[in-house]
Structure formats: C-alpha cells, structure tokens
C-alpha positions as CSV (number, residue, x, y, z in Angstrom):
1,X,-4.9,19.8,17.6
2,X,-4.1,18.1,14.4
3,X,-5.2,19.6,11.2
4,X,-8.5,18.6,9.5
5,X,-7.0,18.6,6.4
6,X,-3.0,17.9,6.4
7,X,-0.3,19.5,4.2
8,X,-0.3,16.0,2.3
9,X,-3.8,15.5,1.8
10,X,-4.1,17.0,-1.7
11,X,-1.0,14.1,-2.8
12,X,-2.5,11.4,-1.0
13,X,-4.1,8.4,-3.0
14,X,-5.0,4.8,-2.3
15,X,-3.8,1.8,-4.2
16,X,-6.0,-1.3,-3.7
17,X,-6.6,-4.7,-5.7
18,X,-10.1,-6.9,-4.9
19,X,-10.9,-10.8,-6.0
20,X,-13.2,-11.3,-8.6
21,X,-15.2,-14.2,-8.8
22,X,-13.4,-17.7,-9.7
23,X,-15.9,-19.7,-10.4
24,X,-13.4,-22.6,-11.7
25,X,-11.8,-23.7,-8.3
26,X,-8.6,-23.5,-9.9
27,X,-6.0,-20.5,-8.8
28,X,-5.3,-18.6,-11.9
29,X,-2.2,-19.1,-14.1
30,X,0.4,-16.5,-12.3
31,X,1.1,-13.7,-15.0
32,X,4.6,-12.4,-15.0
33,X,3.8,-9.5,-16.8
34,X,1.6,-8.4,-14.2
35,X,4.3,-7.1,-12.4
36,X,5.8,-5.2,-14.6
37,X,2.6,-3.7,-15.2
38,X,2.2,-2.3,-12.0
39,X,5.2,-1.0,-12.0
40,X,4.9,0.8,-15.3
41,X,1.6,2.6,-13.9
42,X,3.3,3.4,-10.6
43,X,6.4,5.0,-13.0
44,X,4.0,7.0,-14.9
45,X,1.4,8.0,-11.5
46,X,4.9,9.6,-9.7
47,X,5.9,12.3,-12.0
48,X,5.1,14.5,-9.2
49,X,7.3,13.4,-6.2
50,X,4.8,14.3,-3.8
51,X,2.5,12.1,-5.0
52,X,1.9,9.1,-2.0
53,X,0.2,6.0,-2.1
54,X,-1.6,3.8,0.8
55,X,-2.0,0.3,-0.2
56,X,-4.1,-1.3,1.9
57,X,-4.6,-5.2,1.2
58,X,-8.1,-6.2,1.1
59,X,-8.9,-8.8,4.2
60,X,-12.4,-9.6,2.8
61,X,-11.4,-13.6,2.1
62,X,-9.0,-14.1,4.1
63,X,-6.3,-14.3,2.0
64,X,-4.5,-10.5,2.9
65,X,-0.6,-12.0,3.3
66,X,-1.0,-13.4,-0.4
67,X,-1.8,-9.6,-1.5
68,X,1.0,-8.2,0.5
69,X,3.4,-11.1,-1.0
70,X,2.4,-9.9,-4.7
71,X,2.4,-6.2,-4.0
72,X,6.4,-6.7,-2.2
73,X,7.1,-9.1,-5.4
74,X,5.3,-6.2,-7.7
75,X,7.2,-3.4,-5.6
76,X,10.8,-5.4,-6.1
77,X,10.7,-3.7,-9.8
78,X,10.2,-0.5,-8.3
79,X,13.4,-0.3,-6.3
80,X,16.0,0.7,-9.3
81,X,13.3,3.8,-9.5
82,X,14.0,5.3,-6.2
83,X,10.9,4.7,-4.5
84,X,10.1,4.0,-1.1
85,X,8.0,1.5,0.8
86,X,7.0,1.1,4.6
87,X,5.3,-1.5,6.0
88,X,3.2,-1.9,8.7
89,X,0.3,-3.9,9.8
90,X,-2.7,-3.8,12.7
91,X,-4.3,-6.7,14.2
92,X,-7.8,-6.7,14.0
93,X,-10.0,-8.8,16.3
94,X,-12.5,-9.8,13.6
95,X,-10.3,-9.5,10.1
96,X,-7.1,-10.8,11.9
97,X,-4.2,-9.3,10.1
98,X,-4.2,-6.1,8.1
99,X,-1.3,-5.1,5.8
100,X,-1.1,-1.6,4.5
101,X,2.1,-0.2,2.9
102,X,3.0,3.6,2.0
103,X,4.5,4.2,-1.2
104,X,6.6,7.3,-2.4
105,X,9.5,8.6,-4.2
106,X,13.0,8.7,-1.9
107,X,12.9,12.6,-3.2
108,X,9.3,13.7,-1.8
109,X,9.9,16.5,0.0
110,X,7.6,15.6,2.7
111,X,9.4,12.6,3.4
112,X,9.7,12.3,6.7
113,X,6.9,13.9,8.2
114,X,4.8,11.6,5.4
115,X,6.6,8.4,7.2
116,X,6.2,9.5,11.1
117,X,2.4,10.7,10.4
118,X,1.6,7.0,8.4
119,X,3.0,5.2,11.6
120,X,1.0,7.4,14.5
121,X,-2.4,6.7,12.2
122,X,-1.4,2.6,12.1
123,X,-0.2,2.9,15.9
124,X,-3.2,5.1,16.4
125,X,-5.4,2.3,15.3
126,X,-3.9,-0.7,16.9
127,X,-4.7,1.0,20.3
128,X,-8.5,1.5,19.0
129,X,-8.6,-2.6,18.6
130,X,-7.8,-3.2,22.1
C-alpha cells in the first residue's frame, strides 16, 4: 500500500499562473522580462535541491496550450541551471487537454523515484477519465 504521506511530500510545491480580467479585448503587450523573472524566482526557490515543483496549467478558458507554450518558453532560461522538466498531459472529457509539468534540479537526490511516481499519478488519472 502506498504511503499516505510520501518521502517527497514535505519538498513538494505547486507552481500555477490564472487570467485576470481583460476588460480591453486586446491580448496584452508580451513582456520579455517576464521570463527572466520566472526564472530568477525559480533560481532563488531551488537552493535546496529537493525542492519539486508541479505546474499545472490552468484549463478554466480554454486556453491551457498557450500556458504550457509560455511556461516551455519561461523554462528555456532554466536549462544552463541544471534543472529538469517532464511533461505530460491527461485528457479530460469536460476540460479537454490538461498540461502539467514537474520541475526539479538534475541533482535532487530523489530523482528518479520523483519522475516514475509523477508519471503513475498522470497515468493513474488518465485511466480515472475513461
């Protein structure tokens, strides 16, 4: 039986970004710095390499593959700092698509048991939808 409360619980934290209102009808300016940004907080949220982050892109408008486009562009600047990023997505019958993405340092010691328990929840919940 699975733990209750796993080994990586206690390093676990989730990363997510909403839409505010527009009231303009115009798509807002696109911000390089942004990225940068994100980056910069990531840098300084990883000083403990067992630190992990689930992104998981809102689905709420209709409008998830544009969030998981910004957070690869956003994650592109992470690279040259040795983190990691896997992918992986689960149809849902009424939201459609749902991206979600785990984020880590390449030196967290929990690695690979991090990666193969992230994929058995995402496979996990692709067999709920059907």
């Amino acid at each position: 039986m699975r733990e209750l409360n796993p080994f990586y619980a206690d390093f676990t934290h989730q990363f997510a970004f909403f839409p505010l209102e527009n009231n303009t009808g115009k798509n807002p300016p696109l911000d390089k710095k942004v990225a940068l940004t994100i980056a910069l907080i990531f840098n300084d949220f990883f000083p403990e390499n067992k630190n992990i982050v689930v992104y998981i892109c809102d689905s709420s408008d209709s409008k998830p593959a544009v969030r998981f486009r910004k957070l690869n562009t956003w994650f592109n600047f992470l690279k040259g700092i040795s983190f990691l990023k896997m992918d992986m997505s689960v149809e849902d019958k009424q939201k459609g698509t749902i991206y979600t993405s785990l984020i880590m340092r390449a030196d967290n010691p929990y690695l690979d048991k991090v990666m193969i328990e992230f994929k058995n929840i995402i496979l996990k919940a692709q067999e709920g939808d059907k």
